[in-house]
C-alpha positions in Angstrom: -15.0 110.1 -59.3 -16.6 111.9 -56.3 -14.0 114.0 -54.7 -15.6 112.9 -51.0 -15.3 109.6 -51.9 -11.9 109.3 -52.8 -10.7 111.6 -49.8 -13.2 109.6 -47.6 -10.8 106.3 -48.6 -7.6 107.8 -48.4 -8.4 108.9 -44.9 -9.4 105.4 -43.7 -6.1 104.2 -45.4 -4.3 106.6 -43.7 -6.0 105.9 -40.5 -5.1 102.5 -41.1 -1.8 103.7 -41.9 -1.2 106.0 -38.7 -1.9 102.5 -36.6 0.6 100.9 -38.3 3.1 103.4 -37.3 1.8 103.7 -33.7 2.3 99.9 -33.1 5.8 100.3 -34.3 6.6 103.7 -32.6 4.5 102.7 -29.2 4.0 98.9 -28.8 6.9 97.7 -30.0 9.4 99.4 -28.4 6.8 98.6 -24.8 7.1 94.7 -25.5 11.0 95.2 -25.5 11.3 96.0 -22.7 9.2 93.5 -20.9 10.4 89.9 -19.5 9.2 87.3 -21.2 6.9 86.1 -18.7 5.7 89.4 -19.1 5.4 89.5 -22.5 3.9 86.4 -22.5 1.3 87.1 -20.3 0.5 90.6 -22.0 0.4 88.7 -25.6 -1.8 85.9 -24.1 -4.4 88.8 -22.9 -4.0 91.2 -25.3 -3.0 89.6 -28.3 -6.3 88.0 -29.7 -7.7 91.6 -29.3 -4.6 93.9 -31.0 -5.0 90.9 -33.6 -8.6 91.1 -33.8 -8.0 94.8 -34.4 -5.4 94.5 -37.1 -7.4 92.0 -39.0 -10.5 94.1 -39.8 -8.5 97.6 -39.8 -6.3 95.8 -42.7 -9.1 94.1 -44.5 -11.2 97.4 -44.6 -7.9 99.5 -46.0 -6.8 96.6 -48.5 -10.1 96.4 -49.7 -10.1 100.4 -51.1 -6.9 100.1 -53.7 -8.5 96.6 -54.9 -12.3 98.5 -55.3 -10.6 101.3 -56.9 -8.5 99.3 -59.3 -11.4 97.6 -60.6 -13.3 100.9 -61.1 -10.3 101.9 -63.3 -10.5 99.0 -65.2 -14.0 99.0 -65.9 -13.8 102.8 -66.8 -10.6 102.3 -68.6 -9.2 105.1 -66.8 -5.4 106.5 -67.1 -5.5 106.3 -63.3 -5.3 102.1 -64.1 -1.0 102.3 -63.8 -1.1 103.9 -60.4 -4.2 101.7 -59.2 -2.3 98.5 -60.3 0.7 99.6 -58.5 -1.3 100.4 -55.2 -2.7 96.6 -55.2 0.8 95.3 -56.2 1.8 96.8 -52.9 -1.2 96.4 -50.8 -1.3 92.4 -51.7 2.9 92.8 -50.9 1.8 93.9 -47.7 -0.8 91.1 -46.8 2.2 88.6 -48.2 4.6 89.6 -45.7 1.7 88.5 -43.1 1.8 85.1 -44.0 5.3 85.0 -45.3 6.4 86.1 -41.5 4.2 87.2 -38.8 1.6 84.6 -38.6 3.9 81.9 -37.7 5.8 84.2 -35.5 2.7 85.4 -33.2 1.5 82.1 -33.1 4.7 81.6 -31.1 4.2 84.6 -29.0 0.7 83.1 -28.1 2.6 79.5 -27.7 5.6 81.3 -25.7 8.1 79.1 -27.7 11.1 81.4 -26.9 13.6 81.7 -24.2 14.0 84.8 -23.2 16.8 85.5 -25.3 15.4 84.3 -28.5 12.4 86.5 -27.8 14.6 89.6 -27.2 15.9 88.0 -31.0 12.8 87.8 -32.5 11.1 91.1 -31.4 13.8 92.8 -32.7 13.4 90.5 -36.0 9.4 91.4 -35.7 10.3 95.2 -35.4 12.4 94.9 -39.0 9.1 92.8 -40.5 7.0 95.4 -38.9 8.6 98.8 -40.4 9.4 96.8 -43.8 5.8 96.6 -43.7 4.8 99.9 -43.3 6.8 101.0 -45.9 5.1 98.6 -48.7 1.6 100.6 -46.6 3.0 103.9 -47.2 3.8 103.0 -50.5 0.6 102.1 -51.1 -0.9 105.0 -50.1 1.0 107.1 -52.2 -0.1 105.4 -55.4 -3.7 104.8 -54.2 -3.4 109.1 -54.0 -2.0 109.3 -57.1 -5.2 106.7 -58.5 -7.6 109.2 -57.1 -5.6 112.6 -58.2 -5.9 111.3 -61.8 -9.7 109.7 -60.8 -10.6 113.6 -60.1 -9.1 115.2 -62.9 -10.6 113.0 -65.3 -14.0 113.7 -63.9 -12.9 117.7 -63.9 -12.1 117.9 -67.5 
């Protein structure tokens, strides 16, 4: 495997990655500490757009471990464990979406809380969020460990 290649995907994974993180570290911790008419109106004119955002950055970076897995396979290449491993994670990651946050932002767009069950549920959202980002990072980690065993096979 083609050494820019693979550290041309882990970068946009990681990129993908870093956003992940700054929504948590930045946005979140912003939305808390707005009123829910606030919040409300900030979701309703920012929300299609940070969705928007999310929707292509995360189909781009889910799409690399599932590409790569099916290189390994087709190659029958040791890296196969840790590709299988990466896609195990990155679909885990794309379940929690529909398991929890669509239904929740739908009622951010909706404003179906009181202003005490937003408090609540952002805090709830936060948990989903970094839960997330683990099962990302995790990801990441075994998509690098796909393309460290990718090269070495091509080295030898």
């Amino acid at each position: 495997m083609n050494r820019v290649l693979a550290y041309f995907s882990i970068a946009i994974f990681a990129i993908f990655l870093g956003s992940q993180i700054t929504e948590g570290a930045l946005l979140v911790p912003y939305w808390k500490t707005l009123s829910a008419t606030e919040f409300y109106q900030y979701y309703s004119e920012f929300g299609k757009i940070i969705g928007s955002f999310y929707t292509v950055l995360t189909l781009i970076a889910a799409l690399i471990p599932v590409s790569v897995f099916i290189y390994c396979y087709l190659k029958k290449s040791e890296a196969l464990r840790f590709s299988i491993i990466a896609v195990f994670f990155t679909f885990s990651f794309i379940a929690v979406f529909y398991i929890y946050f669509k239904g929740v932002n739908q009622q951010f767009y909706n404003a179906t809380f009181n202003a005490i069950q937003l408090k609540s549920e952002l805090n709830t959202w936060e948990n989903w969020h970094w839960f997330r980002v683990l099962l990302e990072a995790l990801a990441l980690i075994f998509l690098i460990l796909t393309f460290n065993v990718l090269t070495t096979e091509k080295s030898q």
